[in-house]
C-alpha positions in Angstrom: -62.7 39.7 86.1 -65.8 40.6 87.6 -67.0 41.8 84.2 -66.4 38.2 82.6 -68.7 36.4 85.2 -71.8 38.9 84.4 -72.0 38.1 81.0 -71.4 34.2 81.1 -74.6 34.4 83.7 -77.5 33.8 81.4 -81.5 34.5 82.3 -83.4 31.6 81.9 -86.1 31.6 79.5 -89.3 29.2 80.7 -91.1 27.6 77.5 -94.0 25.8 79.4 -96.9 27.9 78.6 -96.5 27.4 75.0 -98.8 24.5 73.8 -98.3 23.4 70.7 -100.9 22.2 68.5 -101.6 19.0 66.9 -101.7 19.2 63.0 -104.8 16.6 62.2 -103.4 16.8 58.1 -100.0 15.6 59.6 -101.4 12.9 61.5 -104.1 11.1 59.1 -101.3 11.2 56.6 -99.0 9.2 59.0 -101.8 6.9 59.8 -102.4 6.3 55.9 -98.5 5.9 55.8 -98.4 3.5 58.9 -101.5 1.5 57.3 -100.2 1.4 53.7 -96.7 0.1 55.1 -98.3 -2.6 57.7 -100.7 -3.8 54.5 -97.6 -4.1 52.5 -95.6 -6.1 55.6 -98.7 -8.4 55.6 -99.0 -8.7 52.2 -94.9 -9.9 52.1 -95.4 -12.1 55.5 -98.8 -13.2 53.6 -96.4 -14.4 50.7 -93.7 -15.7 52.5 -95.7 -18.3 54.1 -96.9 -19.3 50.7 -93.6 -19.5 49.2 -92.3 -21.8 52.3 -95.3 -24.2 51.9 -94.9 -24.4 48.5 -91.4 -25.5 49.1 -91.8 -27.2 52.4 -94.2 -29.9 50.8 -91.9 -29.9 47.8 -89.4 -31.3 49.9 -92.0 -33.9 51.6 -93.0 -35.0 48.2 -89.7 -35.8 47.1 -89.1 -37.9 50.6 -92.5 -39.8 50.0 -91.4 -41.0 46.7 -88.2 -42.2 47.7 -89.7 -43.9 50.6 -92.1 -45.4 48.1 -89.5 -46.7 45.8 -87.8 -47.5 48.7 -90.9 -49.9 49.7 -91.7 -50.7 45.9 -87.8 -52.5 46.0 -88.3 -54.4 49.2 -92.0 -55.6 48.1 -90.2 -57.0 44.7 -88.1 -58.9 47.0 -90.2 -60.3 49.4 -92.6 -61.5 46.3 -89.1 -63.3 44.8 -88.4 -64.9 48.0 -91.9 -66.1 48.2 -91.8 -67.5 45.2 -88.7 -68.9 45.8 -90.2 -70.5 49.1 -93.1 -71.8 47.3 -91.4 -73.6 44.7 -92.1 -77.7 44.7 -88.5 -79.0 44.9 -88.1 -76.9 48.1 -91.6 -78.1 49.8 -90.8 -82.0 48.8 -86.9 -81.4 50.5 -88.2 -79.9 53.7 -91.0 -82.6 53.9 -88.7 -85.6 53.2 -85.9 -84.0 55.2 -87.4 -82.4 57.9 -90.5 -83.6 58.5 -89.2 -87.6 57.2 -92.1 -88.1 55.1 -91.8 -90.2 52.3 -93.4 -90.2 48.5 -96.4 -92.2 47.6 -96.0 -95.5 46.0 -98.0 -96.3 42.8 -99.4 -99.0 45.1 -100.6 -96.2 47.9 -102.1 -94.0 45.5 -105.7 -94.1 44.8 -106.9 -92.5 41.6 -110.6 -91.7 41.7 -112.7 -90.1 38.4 -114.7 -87.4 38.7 -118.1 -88.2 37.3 -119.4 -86.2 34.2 -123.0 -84.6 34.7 -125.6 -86.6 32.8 -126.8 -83.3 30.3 -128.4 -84.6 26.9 -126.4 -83.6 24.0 -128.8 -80.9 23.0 -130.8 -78.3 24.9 -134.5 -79.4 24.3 -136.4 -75.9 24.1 -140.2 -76.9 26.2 -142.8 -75.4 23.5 -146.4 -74.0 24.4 -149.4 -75.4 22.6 -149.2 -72.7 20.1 -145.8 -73.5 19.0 -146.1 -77.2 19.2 -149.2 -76.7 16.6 -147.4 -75.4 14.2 -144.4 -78.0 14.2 -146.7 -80.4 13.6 
């Protein structure tokens, strides 16, 4: 048994004193590769944004119009109900009813005519003594 127990006994080998060197071919190629794929992530990001603004004020669009319409709608019915309040039957009910006025009378009611401007029938043109020569 004692034969068994040498060989499972190994020496130990010590690899610290080899230094390895760095390969500068290996490592400007990894640094091309590391740019080339970070360009390309930016360059994805960089198109990704794009595409969601595109869509994102797409969307807002589409909400701003129907709020529009929306707006457009009421506006049609406030001018209608407007008119509707400015119409003469409804002003002469709430002044008689409400407010207990009463109409005019032919005998209250004044009439007064406007006065036409005195303007002779024809525009005289003034001539200067030249021109009033040669009517003559």
């Amino acid at each position: 048994m004692s034969a068994d127990i040498e060989y499972a006994i190994k020496k130990d080998v010590k690899n610290n004193p080899v230094i390895r060197e760095v390969d500068a071919d290996q490592k400007r190629e990894f640094r091309r590769t590391v740019l080339l794929a970070a360009a390309i992530v930016a360059l994805l990001l960089f198109s990704a944004v794009q595409h969601l603004q595109v869509v994102s004020t797409g969307y807002r669009i589409q909400t701003l119009e129907k709020q529009r319409a929306a707006e457009e709608s009421a506006n049609r019915q406030l001018r209608l109900e407007v008119e509707t309040l400015r119409t003469p039957q409804r002003i002469e009910e709430i002044a008689i009813g409400t407010l207990h006025m009463v109409a005019p009378s032919a005998k209250d009611t004044l009439i007064i005519e406007r006065a036409k401007p005195a303007s002779p029938d024809r525009a005289v043109v003034a001539l200067g003594p030249v021109a009033s020569a040669a009517v003559r």
